[in-house]
Every structure is written in C-alpha cells, then in structure tokens.
N, C-alpha and C positions, 0 to 999 in steps of 0.2 A: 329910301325904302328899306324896311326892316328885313334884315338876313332869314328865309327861311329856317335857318337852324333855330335863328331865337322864336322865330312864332314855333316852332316846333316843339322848342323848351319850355314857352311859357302856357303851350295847352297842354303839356305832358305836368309839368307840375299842377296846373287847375284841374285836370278830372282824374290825375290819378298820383295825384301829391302823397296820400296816406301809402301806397306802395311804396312810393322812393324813399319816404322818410325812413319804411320798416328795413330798405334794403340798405339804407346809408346809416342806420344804429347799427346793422347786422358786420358792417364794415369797422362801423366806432368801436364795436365791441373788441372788435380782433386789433387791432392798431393798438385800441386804450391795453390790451392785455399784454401784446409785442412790449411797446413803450414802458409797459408797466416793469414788465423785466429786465430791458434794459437798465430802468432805473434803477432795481433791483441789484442785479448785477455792481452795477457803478460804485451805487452804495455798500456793500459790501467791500468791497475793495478797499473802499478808501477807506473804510472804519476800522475794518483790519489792519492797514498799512499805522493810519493814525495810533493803532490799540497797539501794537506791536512797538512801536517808538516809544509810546507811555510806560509801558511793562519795562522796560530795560532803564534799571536806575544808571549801568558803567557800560556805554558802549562798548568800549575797548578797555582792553587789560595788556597792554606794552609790557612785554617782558624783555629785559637785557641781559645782552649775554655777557660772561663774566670782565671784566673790565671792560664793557662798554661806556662811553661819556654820556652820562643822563640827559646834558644839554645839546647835545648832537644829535641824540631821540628827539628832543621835546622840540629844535628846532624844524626838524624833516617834519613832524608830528604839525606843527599849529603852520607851515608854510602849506601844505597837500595829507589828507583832506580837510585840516583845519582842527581849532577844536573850538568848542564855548566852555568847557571847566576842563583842570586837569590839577591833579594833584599827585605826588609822590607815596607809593607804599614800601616799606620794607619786610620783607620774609626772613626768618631765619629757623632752624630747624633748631630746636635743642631735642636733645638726649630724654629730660622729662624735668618736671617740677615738683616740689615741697614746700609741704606747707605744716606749721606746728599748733594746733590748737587743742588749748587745753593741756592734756597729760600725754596727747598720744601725736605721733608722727606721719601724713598720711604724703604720698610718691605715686607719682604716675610715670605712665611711659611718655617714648616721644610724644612730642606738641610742636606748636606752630607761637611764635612772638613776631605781631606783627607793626611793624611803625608806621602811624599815620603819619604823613605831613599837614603841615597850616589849614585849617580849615577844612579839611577832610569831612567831617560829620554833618559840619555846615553844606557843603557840596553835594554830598551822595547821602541825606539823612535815611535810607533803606539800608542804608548796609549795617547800621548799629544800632540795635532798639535797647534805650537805656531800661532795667529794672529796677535796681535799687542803689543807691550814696550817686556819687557825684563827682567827677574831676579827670585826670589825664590818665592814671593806671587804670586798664579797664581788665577783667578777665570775663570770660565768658560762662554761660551758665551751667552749662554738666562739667566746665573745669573748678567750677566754684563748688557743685554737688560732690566729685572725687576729691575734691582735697578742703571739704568743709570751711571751706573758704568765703567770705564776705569782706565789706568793707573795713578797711584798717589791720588786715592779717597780712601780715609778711609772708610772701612766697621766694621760694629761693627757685633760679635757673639755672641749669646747669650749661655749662660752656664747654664743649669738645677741645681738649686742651689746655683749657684756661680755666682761675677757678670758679667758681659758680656765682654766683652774685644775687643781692634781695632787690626786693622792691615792694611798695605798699599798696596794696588795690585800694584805689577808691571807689570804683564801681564796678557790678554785676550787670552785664549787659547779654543780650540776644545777638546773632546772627542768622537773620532771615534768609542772607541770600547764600548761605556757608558752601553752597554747591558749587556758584560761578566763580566766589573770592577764592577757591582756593583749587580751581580747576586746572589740569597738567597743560601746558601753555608748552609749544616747541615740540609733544611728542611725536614720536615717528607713527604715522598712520596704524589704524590699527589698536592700539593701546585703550586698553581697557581701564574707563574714568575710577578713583578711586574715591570711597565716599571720603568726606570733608574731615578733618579729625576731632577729636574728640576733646584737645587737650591745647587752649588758646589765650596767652595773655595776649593784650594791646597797649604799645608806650606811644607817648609821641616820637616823630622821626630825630629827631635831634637827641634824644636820650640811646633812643636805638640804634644811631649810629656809635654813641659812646659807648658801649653795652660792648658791641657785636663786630663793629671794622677790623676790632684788633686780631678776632677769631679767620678772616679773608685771610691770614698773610697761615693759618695751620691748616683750615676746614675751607678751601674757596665754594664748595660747594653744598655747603649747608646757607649759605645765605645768596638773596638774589636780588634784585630792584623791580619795580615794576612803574609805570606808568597811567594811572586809571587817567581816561578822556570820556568825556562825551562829543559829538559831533556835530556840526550843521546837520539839522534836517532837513534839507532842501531837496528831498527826493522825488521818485514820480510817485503818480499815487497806489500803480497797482505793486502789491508784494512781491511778485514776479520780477518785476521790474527793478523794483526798493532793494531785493536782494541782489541781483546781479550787480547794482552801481556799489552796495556795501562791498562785496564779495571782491570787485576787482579794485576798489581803493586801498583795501589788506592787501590784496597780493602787491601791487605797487609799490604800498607805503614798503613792504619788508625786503623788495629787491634794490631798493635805495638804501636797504639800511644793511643790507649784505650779508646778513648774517647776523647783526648783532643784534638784532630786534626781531620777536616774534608777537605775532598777535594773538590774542584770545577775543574773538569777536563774538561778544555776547549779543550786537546787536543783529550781525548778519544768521546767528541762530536763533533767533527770535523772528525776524522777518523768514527763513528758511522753515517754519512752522506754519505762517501768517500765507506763506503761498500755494500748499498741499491746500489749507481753509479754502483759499480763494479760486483753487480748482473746481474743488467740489460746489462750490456755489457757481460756478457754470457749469457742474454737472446735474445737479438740482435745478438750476435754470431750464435742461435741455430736457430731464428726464419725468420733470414735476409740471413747468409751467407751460413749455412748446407744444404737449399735447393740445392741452386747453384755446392757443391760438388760433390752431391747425381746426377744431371743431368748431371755432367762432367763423371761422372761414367756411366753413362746410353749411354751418347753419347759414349762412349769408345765401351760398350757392344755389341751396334747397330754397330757400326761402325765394329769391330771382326766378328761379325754373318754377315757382308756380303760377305765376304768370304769363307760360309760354304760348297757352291757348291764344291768351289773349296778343301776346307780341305778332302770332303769326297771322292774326287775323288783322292788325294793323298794317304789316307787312303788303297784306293782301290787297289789304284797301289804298294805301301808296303807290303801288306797282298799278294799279286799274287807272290812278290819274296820272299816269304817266312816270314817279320816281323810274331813275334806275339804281342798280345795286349801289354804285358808292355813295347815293345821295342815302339810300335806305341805311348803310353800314355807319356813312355820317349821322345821320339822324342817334344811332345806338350810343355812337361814339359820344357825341354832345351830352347822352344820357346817360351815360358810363361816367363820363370827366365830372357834371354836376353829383351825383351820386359818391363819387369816391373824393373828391374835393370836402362836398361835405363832412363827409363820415370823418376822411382824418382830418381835419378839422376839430372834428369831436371825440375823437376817439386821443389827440393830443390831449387838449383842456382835460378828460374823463381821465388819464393816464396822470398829469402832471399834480390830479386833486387827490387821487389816488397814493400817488409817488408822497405825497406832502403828509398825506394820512397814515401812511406805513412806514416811510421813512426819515423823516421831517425835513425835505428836500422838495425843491422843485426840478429838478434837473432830470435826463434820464443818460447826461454821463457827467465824467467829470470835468471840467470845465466848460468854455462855450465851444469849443471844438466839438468836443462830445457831444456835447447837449444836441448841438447842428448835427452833428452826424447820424446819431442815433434816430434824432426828428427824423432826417430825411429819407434813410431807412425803412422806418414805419410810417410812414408817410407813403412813400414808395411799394410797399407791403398792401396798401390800401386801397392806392390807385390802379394795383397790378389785377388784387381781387375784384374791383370793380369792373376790370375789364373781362376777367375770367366768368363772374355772375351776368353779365349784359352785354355788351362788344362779342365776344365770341358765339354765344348763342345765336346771337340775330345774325350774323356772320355765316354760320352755319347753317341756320332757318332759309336765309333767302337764297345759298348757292343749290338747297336740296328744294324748296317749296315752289308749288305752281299754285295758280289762284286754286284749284280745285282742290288740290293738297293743302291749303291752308285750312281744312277741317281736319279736327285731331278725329284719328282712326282710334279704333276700339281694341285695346290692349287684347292681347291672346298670355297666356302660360307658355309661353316659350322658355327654356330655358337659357339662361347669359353665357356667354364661353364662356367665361369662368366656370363656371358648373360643369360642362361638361370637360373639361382637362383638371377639375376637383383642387383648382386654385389654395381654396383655406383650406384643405387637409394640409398641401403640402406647407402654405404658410405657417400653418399652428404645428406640423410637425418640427419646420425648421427652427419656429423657435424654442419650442421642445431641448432639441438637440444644442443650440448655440447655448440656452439655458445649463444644460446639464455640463457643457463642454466646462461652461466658465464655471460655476459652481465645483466639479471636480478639481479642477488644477487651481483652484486658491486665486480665482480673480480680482487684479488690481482696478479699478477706474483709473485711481489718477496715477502717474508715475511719477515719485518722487527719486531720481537715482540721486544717493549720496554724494554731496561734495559739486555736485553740476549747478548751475546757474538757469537750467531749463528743469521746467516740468511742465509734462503733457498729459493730455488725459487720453485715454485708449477708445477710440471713439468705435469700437465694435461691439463697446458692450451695447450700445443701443439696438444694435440688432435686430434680438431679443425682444425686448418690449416693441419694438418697429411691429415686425410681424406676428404680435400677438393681438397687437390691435386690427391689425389690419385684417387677418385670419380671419379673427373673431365676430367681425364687420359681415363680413362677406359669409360666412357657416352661419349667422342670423339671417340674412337677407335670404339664403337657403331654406333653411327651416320656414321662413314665413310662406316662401311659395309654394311650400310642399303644403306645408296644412292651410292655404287658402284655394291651390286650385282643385284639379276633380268637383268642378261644382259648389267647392266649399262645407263637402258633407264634415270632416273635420271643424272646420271651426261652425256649424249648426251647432252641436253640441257645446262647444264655449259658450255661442251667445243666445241660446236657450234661453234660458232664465230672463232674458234685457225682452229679444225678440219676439218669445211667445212663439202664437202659430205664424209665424213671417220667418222665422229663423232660417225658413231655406231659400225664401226671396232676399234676404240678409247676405244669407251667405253666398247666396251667388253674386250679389251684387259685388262683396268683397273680395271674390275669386277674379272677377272681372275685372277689377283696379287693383290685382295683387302688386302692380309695382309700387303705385301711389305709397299703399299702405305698408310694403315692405320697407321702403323706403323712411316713411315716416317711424315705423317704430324702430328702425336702424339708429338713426338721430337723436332719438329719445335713451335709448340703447346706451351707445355712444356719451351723452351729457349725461348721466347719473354717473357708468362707469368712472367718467374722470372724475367729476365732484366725488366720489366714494373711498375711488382710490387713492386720492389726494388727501382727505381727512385720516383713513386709514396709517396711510405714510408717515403722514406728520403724527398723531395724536402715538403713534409708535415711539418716533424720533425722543417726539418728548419725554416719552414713559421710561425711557433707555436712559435719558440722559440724568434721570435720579439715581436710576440703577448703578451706571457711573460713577458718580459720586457713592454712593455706597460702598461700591467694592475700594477706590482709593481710597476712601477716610477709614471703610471697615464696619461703621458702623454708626450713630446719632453723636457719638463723641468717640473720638479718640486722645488718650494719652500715649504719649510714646516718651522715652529714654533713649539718649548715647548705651554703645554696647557695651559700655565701664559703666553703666547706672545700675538701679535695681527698684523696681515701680513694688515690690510687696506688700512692704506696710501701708501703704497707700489702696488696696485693694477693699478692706473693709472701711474705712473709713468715705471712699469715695462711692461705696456700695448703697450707703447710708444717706446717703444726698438725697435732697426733696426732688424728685422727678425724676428718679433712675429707675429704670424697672428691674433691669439685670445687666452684669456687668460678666466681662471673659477677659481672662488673661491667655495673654500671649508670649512668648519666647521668639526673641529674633535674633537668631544667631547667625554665624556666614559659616561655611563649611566649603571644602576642597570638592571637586567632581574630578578628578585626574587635577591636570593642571587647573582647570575655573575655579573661581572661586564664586561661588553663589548664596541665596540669601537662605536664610535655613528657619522656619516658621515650625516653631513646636505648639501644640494646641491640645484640648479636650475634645477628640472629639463628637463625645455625648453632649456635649451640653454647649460647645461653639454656635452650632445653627439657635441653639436661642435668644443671643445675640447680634452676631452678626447674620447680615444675610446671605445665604447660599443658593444661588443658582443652579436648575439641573446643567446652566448653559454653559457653567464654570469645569465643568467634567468632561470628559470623550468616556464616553464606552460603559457609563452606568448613571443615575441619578444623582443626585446632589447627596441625599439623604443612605442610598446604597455605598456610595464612595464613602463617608463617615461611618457606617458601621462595618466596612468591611476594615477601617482604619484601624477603628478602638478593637477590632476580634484579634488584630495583628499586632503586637507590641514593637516589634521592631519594623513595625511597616511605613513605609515612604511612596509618597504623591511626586510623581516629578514634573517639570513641566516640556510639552510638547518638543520645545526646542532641544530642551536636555534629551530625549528619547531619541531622536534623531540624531543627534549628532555622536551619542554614544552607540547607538544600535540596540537599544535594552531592548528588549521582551517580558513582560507580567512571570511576576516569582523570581524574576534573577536577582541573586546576592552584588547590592551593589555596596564600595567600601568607599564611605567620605573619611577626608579628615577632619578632626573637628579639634580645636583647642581644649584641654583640660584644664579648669580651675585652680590644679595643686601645683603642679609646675608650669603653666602658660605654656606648653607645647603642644603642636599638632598630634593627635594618635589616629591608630586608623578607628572606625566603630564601623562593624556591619548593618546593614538596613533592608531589606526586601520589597522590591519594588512591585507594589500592590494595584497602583491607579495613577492616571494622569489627569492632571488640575492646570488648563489650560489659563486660568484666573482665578484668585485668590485675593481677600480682604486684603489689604495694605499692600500687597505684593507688587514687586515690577512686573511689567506688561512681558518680558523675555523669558529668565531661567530662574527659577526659586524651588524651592524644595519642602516641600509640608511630611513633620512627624507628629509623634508623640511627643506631648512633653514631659511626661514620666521618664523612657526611655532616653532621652536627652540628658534630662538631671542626671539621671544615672549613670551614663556612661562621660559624661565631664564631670559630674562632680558640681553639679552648681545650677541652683533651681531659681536661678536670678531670673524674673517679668521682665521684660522691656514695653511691652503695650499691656495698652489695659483699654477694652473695647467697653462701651456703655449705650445699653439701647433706653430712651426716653422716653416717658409721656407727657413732659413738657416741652415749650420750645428748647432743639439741641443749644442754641446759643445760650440762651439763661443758664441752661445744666452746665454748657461750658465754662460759661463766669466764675460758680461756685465753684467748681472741679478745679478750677485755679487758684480761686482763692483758700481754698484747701490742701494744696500742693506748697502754696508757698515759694517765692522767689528763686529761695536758694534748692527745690527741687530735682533740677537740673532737666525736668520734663516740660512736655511741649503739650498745649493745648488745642484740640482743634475740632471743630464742630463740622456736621454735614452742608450745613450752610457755608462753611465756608469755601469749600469742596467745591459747591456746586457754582457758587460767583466764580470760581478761577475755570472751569468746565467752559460755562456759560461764557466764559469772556472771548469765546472763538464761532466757529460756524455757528452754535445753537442758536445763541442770542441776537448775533448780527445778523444771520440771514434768516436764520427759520422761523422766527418770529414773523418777521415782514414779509416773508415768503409765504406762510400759510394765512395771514390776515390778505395776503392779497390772492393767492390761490383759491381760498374757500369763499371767499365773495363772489370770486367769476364762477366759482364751480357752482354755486347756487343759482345763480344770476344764469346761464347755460342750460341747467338742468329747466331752471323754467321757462325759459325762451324754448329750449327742446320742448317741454310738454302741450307748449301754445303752439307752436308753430306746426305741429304732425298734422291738426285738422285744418288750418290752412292749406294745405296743400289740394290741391285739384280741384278749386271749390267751384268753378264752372259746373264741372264733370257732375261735383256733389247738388247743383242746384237743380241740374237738367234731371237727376236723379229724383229728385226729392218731388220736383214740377210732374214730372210722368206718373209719380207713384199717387200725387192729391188730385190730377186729372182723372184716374182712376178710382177715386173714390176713397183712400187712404184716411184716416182721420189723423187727425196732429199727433195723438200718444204714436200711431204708427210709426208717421212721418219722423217721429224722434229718437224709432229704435234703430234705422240706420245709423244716424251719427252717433249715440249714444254705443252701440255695439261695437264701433270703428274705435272710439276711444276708448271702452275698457278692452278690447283685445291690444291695439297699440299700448297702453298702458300698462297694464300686467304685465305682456313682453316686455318691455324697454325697459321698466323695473326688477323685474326677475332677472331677465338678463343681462342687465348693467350690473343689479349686484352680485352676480358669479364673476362678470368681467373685471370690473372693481378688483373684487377679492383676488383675481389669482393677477393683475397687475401691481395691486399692492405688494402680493409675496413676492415676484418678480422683482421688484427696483428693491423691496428690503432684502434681497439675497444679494443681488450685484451691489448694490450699496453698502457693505457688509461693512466696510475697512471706516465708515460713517460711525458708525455702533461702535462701543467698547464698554461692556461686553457683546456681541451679537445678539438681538433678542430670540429667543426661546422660539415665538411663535408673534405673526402680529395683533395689533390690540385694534379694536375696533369703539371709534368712538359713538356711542349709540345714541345720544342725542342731536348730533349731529345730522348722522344718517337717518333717521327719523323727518327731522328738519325736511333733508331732501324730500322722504318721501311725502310728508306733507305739503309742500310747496310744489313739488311738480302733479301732485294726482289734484290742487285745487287747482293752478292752472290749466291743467286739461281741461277736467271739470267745467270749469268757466268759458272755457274756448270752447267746446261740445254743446253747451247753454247756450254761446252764441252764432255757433252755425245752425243749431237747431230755431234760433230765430230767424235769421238771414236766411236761411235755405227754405223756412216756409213767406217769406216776402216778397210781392210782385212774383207770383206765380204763372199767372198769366203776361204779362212780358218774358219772363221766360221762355215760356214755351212758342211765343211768336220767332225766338232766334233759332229755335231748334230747325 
C-alpha cells in the first residue's frame, strides 16, 4: 500500500505543480547565488596565490654574512625548503666609474658591479633586458647615459685601496626589477629602503671575483655574496596561507644558518600583497554579493506565504478527515524536502554554469574537499529556506488554526510593534552613527598588521550597511501604510488618473490589504536597491581604477630619468611626436624634511593640469585647480603630503627649511619653502611622503634646471606614442618608457581584474534577474484575496476596464514605490560600501558614478515585468468568476 505521504506528494505536485516549481526556482536562485560566490571566492584566491608565484622572477635573495661558506648556504638552502634554480651573485661597492670618450672625460659617483654566476640570464631572464651589443661586460642604461658609454668603451673602476682597473662593455642592458636586486637584505627593522642606484656595471662571477677578492682582505665590507633561489611551489592555494608557509620557511631557513645568512624574500612580499587582495575579495563577497542571497531568500519566503490562504484551508480539510498535527506537519515536511531538494539541485547545476561562465571553473572551491564542502553548505542554505518558506508556516498555521479559523480574517491598519517603538529610526540612526564613527577615524576593512602571518577583516564595518537595509525596509513598509490607510484618501489621488471615478472604491480596497501591498512593494524596493547599488559600486571600482593608473604613470606616457640624467633636450623633439597633444616637464628631486628624506616634485603649475590629471580628490582643504593657483601666486610655496604634516606638526604659512643638494658643490644647503597646501596624491608620486614645488624656485635655489620626467598626454593610442618616444630617445638615453596601458595591466593584475570582473558579471545578472522576479512576484501576492475582489466587483456590475483599474492601480503604485525608492536606497548604499571600502580606491573617488544604461536596464525590465504580470492578473482575476464567488 502506498505511504500516504507519497499520495500526498504526488496530488500536491499534480494540481499544484506550477507553485512548487516557483517556490523551488525561488530556492535555486538563492543557493545558485550562495554557490556562485563561494566560487567566486575560491577562484580568486587561487588566481592570486597562482599570479603572485608568476610575478616574482627570484624568490629568495640569500645574503651571507662576511666569511660565510657559500656551500654551507646552498647546502641548508636546496635540503629545507629546497630549491628548483639557484645561481651565485656578486655585489661590490666601488667608489664610482670612468669612462673617456672622445675628447672629454666623464666620472660618476658611487655604483654597484655586480657578478653573475653560470647562467644567470638563462635562469632569471627578468632581471636583465638586453638593448644594445652583446656579450659578458654588461653596464646598465643611465650608467651608460652619465658616462656616454656604449659598446666597446673602456670603463675604468675604481678599487678602495687598490688600483682602479678597465674593462670593455659589450652590452647596454635594462634592469626592470632594480628595486628587489638591489634591496637592504639583513637590516634592522625599521630602515628605510633606499632607491636602487643609479651607477651599475655587470661582469660575470669569475672575472668578479678576480676584480674584487683582493679588495675583502682592505674593504670587507664593500663586497658581499648573495644566493638568488627560486622554490618549490607546492603551496596551499589561499595567500593567507601561501604566506604564512613562505614566511616561516625564511625564519627556519636563517635560524639554521645562525646568523650567517639572511633572507630577502621577494616571494613572501609578493604573496603578503596577494592576501590584503584576497581579503577584500571576501569583503566584496560579504558586502556586494550576501545581500543579493539574503533577497533571493526573502523573495522565496514572500513568494511561499502567498499561498497561505490556500495551505490553511488544506489544513482544514485534513484535520475534518481525521489527519492529526504530526501527520499535517508531515505532510509540509515531505513538501518542504521535495521543494528544497529540488531547488538546490538547481540552484548547484545554475551556479556551477554560472561559475564556468564567470570564471572558467566548475568548482565553487578549491579542490574536491571544497567543492564538497562548499556544495553542501548551499545545499544546506536551501534546504534550511525551504523549511523556513513551508515546514514552519504550516507548523505554525495548525498549532494557532481551528476549522473555523481556516478563513483568512480581513486585515485592519494596525500598526506592527515595530512602529510603535519607531524600530527604523533607530536602525537608520544607528547606522547614521557607526557610518560617521568609521568614516571619521580612517576606517580599515581588512587588517593587514606588518610583519604578522595573519590578516583579518574587521567585521563591524558591516554594521553600517546591515542596518541601513534593514532600516530602510521597515521606514517603507511605514510610509506605505500611512498613505494606504484612513480609507486610502492619500493614495485616491495617486491612482486617479488609472482609477477614474472608482479611485475611492480603489483606494479602499488598497487600504484594506495595506499589508499585502506594503509588503510587495517592500520586495520590489529591496531588488532594484541591490541591482543599483551593485552596478553603482562596481561601474565606480572601475572608473577609479583608470584614475589609478593615471596618477602612477602621471599621465598617457610617461618618461622618466635616474637623478644623474637630464630628459631637456628631449622635450621638444618628443613634443613633436604624431599623437602628443601636450607634454609637462617635471623635476624629481629628493630633499631633507629633518632627518627624512623625501621625494621633491618641482612642476608648472599653470600649465601641469593640462597634462597630467588632477583630481579635486588629490587635495584636502581646496580644489585641484585652487591648490595650483594658489601654488604658481607663491614662488617659494610647497604642497606637502598628509603624512609629512603630521608627523611634523605644520600649520598653512609656516616656513619650512629642506635640505636640498646644490649642482655646484654636490652639497646639501638649507632652502626655505612655505607651506601653502596639502596634496595627499600626486602624478608619479609615492602613495606616503613627497613634496610638490615650483620648478623655477628649485632651479634657482640648486642651481640646476635638470627634467627628470617628461609627462605626455595623447590622441593616439598611449602605447604607439609610447613606441615612437622610445625610438626617439634612443638606447643610450638612459630613460625609461612607459605608457598608461602599461600601468593599468600591472593595477589590474590584482583584486580588479581577478575578482571584480567575475564579480560584477555575476552580481549584475542576479541583480537583474531579482529585480524582475521582484516586479513579477508583488502582484502574485494575495491572489485569492485579489480574485474574490475582482468576482464581487463584476457581480456588481463592474465592467472589465473597471475590473482592471484594481490591479492596474496596485501595480503602478507598487511600482513607482519600489523604484523611487530602491533608487534612493541603491544610492545611499552605494555611497556607504564606497566610503568603508575606501582603502579598495587609490585614489578614493571624488563622488560615485552611476552607470546609466544599466540602471535604465533595471528600470525597464522590472516596469515590463510588472507590466505583464498586472496583464495577467487582470486576466486570471476576471476568469471563472462565478466559481469564485461559489467559494466565497
């Protein structure tokens, strides 16, 4: 004999299949969006951890200490943590170098001769980009530019000690990565990195050690060894992770080696980068796409609770043939487990098609542990809301229903507790407050502490946006029943114009199901906001992350020079290029702040902003355009940056004294400056302490009106402009070419492109895909209610335009609301997470950008599907009218 629960299942699927199915998408949706982020999630991680491996050409940089055994390194070294290349480098400090060509004699200062070992280039080909000749003597190219130097010119070195010695360059080469090769290895915490020098041959190591051993037994400490390795990858996948196992195989490896070995772990700084990214891609997870789940759920909820008339009256008819309560609770139950079975079900497959289209993965983690876990999670997620949409109601229904009470009573205007204890004041003051709290004191999301092996994210900031949704929910649902009840004389005048002379039979009808209808346009409300917000957010992200890229490169092209070069003559000729529109010289100088030393940006600045781009957002305390006139009115006037004003105590107009080198004797002097404005970001500048003058005043007071950059804004593509600007430069130059594109690939190679891409390809689908299930699903709601409605009004004589100003009036008042006020909510969500999300931005944007064909989008996709759902209750609600009114 077949289990009553199955004949139970299989007449609940046959006469009311079309509900379960809506309630078990409504389930798919939320699981496939869960699921989706988890993959999300996953995927990031790993592309990070993977991008962050790729980027680092020398994990490690072994430094020995002076008579250390190189082979008592390399053996600790390839036993724990191993290595797959490793090669020998030699350092030696000379005093400076000479070179003679021609008639004239050109000497630089100290420099860096560094000795490759065997196959070096072969091994680590990033660390030496060949330009010009060919062979073992390599010099580099702003030492080739100060000492007019190319291939086949004799350079002399000088020896501390001993006497100087020649050697023949055969090639002019690049060092791309001159920051990490030549980075202070061993110093004491604290120490501030020095840039790379300016002044670099390269021998092989066997010549270098002829050169230079004999110099150990006068100068030990002008020369040094070093060990470059790369490592096993065999790490976990998250960064987090990647860094901690990097982090404590350096401390390991150096307490075996006692002291005589220090690391420069290029890779665990590289992965210590890759795991701040991989924070914030679980704070974008939480603060971008959780919402979106959390309303896939809600629209399920709604969508189940319209059917309650009907559950109760099933209820009713159970209990009259005897059911008792566990059989009826069973009965839910059996239709709870089919319902949310299926959905996640569907909502896996709709996630993993998803996952494969956003990220070109099927997984939603990383391996099959993950993948399982994650599954079972939103899997779990699915079956919980099916039991919250179905299990619990009926649960609920039959401990409170009696046969006679299985008739739904006739709403009143009551007001909710909430209301009367004024709930969303206090929620939207609160987050008022936590907003303003974190915004004042320089809110972090994620906590990267220096040097630690953990980093967490500060889960308070969600707060904030917590109780602004939820506020904002509940001060609608407010507002709707103020202007539907009292009879509805408020919303008569709305729906005038729909209703005609019925607008007050209209509006009472609407006053009367003010919940239904608070309710539904709550929902509506609710799915625009996040679709809004969410496009907002991102179509921001991205508009920042040109800006980005702009203030690092400066401008469509940038040239730059070592501080021994001089880009001048080079200004008209590169002015003159096919697709430069206008070009800006710059001055980069380093200058004294007490004891700092900081980077010193001399500029025009009339005629800067026509070049480069200037932000108001690059200023505190005046405009972009106010800070540069107030500059050029002040000759001796100086921008400094936030951190400098702080940590010195300045004040606007105080005389501050840097030291700055002089051109005629290479000494430091003091020059006075007056500190006019602060320029928290600046084209080419470091993101910490820099200093913007004049560059008149500069030349003037050193004595030297030497360009180091030369900015160039484009109307062709920057790359092509770039090409020619090099090939007009020339080799021996000693300047560095570099276009915004380039800029923006190295930008891009982090959170933007990994996650935010596939993050808002998969954010803006469900936020569409919501919005319009929102706009369909508000006149689904109470549609019993709406038919008995419609049946009473054509018994009386109604004619069908009548009969279709009820729903028609239901839907454009739900609609106007839930759009008007999704996109207020939208907007001040959006400002929200871009203000807490600030440390995301670099620069912080100005104000957020709104993307308008997007938004549009929404609103035409959610006002057609109303639209068409209003079309079809106004069919349905005038059919089989007379059975209708037999059930009344």
């Amino acid at each position: 004999m077949q289990s009553p629960y199955g004949l139970w299942a299989g007449a609940k699927l046959k006469r009311q299949g079309l509900r379960l199915a809506g309630t078990a998408v409504g389930i798919a949706i939320a699981v496939a969006m869960l699921a989706s982020l988890f993959g999300f999630t996953a995927a990031s991680e790993k592309t990070m951890t993977a991008r962050a491996l790729s980027d680092v050409t020398v994990d490690w940089q072994v430094q020995l200490a002076a008579g250390a055994n190189p082979q008592v390194a390399i053996d600790e070294l390839t036993a724990s943590p191993g290595t797959t290349n490793l090669v020998q480098v030699g350092f030696f400090d000379t005093p400076g170098f000479q070179a003679t060509t021609g008639s004239t004699v050109q000497t630089t200062g100290a420099g860096k001769v560094l000795g490759l070992g065997p196959g070096y280039r072969e091994t680590f080909p990033a660390q030496v980009r060949s330009l010009s000749g060919a062979g073992m003597v390599l010099i580099a190219q702003q030492t080739a530019a100060n000492l007019h130097a190319e291939p086949v010119t004799v350079v002399t070195i000088q020896r501390p000690g001993l006497p100087s010695v020649d050697v023949t360059i055969d090639e002019v080469v690049d060092l791309p990565l001159a920051d990490s090769l030549f980075q202070p290895i061993g110093a004491a915490p604290g120490t501030v990195a020095q840039a790379p020098p300016d002044n670099v041959l390269i021998l092989p190591l066997d010549q270098w050690h002829t050169l230079f051993d004999p110099v150990a037994a006068i100068s030990p400490d002008s020369m040094h060894i070093q060990i470059h390795a790369t490592l096993p990858h065999d790490l976990p996948v998250a960064p987090t992770n990647a860094y901690s196992v990097v982090s404590g195989q350096e401390r390991n490896y150096e307490q075996r080696m006692a002291g005589q070995a220090f690391v420069g772990d290029n890779l665990a700084a590289r992965l210590d980068r890759a795991r701040s990214d991989a924070l914030y891609a679980r704070v974008l997870f939480l603060f971008l796409g959780l919402p979106g789940a959390f309303l896939a759920a809600i629209l399920t909820v709604v969508f189940a609770g319209a059917s309650a008339t009907q559950r109760r009256k099933d209820q009713a008819l159970l209990r009259l043939r005897g059911a008792t309560v566990g059989q009826i609770v069973g009965f839910a139950g059996v239709e709870a487990a089919i319902v949310g079975l299926a959905g996640s079900a569907l909502g896996l497959l709709l996630a993993a098609l998803v996952v494969r289209w956003s990220f070109g993965r099927w997984t939603f983690g990383n391996g099959v542990r993950g993948t399982l876990l994650w599954s079972g999670v939103a899997a779990l997620v699915g079956m919980a809301l099916a039991a919250v949409a179905i299990l619990y109601p009926a649960w609920r229904d039959v401990h409170r229903s009696t046969i006679n009470g299985a008739r739904e009573s006739v709403g009143r205007a009551n007001r909710w507790w909430w209301e009367r204890i004024g709930l969303d004041f206090i929620l939207l003051a609160g987050a008022a407050i936590v907003f303003w709290q974190a915004g004042r004191g320089g809110y972090q999301v994620v906590l990267v502490p220096e040097g630690v092996p953990k980093v967490s994210v500060s889960y308070t900031a969600f707060i904030a946006p917590l109780l602004l949704w939820v506020g904002a929910a509940l001060l609608a649902m407010r507002l709707t029943r103020m202007a539907l009840m009292r009879h509805g004389y408020v919303t008569q005048s709305l729906i005038r114009p729909i209703a005609g002379r019925l607008s007050g039979l209209v509006g009472a009808s609407l006053g009367r199901q003010w919940s239904r209808v608070a309710t539904g346009l709550v929902v509506l409300l609710l799915a625009v906001a996040f679709a809004s917000s969410t496009a907002i957010f991102n179509h921001t992200y991205r508009a920042q992350a040109s800006v980005d890229a702009q203030l690092t490169n400066g401008a469509d092209v940038a040239v730059t020079v070592g501080s021994s070069g001089d880009l001048t003559a080079y200004v008209d000729p590169l002015a003159q290029l096919q697709g430069v529109q206008s070009v800006a010289q710059m001055q980069h100088r380093f200058a004294y702040v007490g004891a700092d030393l900081q980077d010193l940006y001399g500029i025009d600045p009339a005629t800067l902003g026509q070049t480069a781009g200037l932000a108001d957002a690059f200023f505190l305390g005046a405009t972009a355009n106010e800070t540069m006139a107030t500059l050029a009115a002040t000759p001796d006037g100086l921008l400094v940056s936030p951190e400098t004003v702080s940590d010195f105590q300045l004040q606007p107009g105080d005389t501050i004294k840097l030291r700055m080198q002089n051109a005629s004797d290479h000494q430091y002097h003091v020059v006075p400056f007056r500190f006019v404005g602060t320029a928290r970001e600046f084209p080419t500048a470091p993101s910490d302490s820099f200093l913007v003058a004049n560059a008149a005043y500069i030349a003037q007071q050193t004595g030297s009106n030497t360009v180091e950059t030369i900015l160039m804004r484009t109307t062709e593509s920057p790359a092509t402009v770039a090409d020619r600007a090099s090939a007009t430069l020339g080799s021996t130059s000693g300047a560095t070419v570099r276009s915004i594109d380039d800029v923006r690939n190295t930008i891009n190679s982090g959170l933007t492109s990994i996650s935010l891409k596939g993050l808002t390809q998969l954010e803006l689908a469900f936020a569409l895909a919501l919005a319009a299930a929102g706009g369909g699903l508000v006149l689904s709601l109470g549609l019993e209610e709406r038919r008995r409605t419609l049946a009473i009004a054509s018994a009386l004589g109604a004619k069908p335009r009548q009969l279709a100003s009820f729903v028609w009036s239901e839907a454009i008042l739900i609609l106007v609301g839930g759009l008007v006020g999704g996109a207020a909510l939208g907007l001040a969500i959006a400002h929200v997470l871009t203000k807490l999300l600030s440390h995301v931005f670099d620069p912080p944007p100005q104000h957020i950008l709104i993307p308008w064909a997007y938004c549009s989008l929404i609103v035409l996709v959610t006002t057609s599907v109303t639209m068409l759902a209003a079309a079809g209750m106004v069919r349905l609600g005038q059919q089989d009218v007379l059975q209708t009114i037999r059930r009344l």
